[in-house]
N, C-alpha and C positions, 0 to 999 in steps of 0.2 A: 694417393699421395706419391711424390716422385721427389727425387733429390737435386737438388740446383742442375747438377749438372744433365740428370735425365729429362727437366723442367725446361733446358735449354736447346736439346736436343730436339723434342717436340716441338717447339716453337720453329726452331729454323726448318725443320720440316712444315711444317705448318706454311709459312710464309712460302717455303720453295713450291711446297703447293700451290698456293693461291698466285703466283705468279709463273707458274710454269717452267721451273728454273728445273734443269737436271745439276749435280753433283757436278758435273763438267763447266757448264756454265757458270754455277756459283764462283766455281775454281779461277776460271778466266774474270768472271765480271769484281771477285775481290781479292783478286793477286794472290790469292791463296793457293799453293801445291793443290792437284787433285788426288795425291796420297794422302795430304792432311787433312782434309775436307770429308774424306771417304771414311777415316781412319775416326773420326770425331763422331761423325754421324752413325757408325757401328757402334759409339762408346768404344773403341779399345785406345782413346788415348786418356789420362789420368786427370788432365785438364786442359783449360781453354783458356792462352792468357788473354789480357783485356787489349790486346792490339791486334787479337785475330777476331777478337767478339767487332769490333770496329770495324775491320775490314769487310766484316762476315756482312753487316750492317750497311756500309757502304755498297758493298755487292749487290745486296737485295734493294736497296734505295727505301730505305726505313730509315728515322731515326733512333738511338737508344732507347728515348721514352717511348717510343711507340712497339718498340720491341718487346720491351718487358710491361707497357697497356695489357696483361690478361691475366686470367685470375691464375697460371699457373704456376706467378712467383708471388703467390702469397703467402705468408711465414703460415699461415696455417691449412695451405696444400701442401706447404714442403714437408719434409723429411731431413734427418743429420743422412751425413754419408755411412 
């Protein structure tokens, strides 16, 4: 079981996986800093607001719903913080 935000984690990896995206990349392709992309993906920032989950999104060339498509935001994988 993992918590929204470790749930979120894995996924963007997940997909940077499946499309061969480095942390550099991501940074460039969703206007995102490569400090806060790096910083997110360690977990050491506290959260993710919904206009970096968007960009994060754009970046990857996903939609939202296909984003959160897996079972690992399902209220009963998750966890409280």
């Amino acid at each position: 079981m993992l918590t929204v935000k470790d749930a979120f984690i894995v996924r963007v990896k997940q997909l940077m996986k499946d499309k061969r995206f480095t942390k550099h990349k991501l940074s460039i392709e969703s206007a995102i800093p490569n400090s806060t992309i790096h910083n997110f993906l360690e977990g050491t920032t506290k959260s993710t607001g919904i206009e970096n989950l968007v960009n994060i999104c754009r970046g990857l060339n996903v939609s939202l719903s296909e984003f959160f498509a897996t079972d690992l935001f399902l209220f009963e994988n998750m966890i409280d913080d």
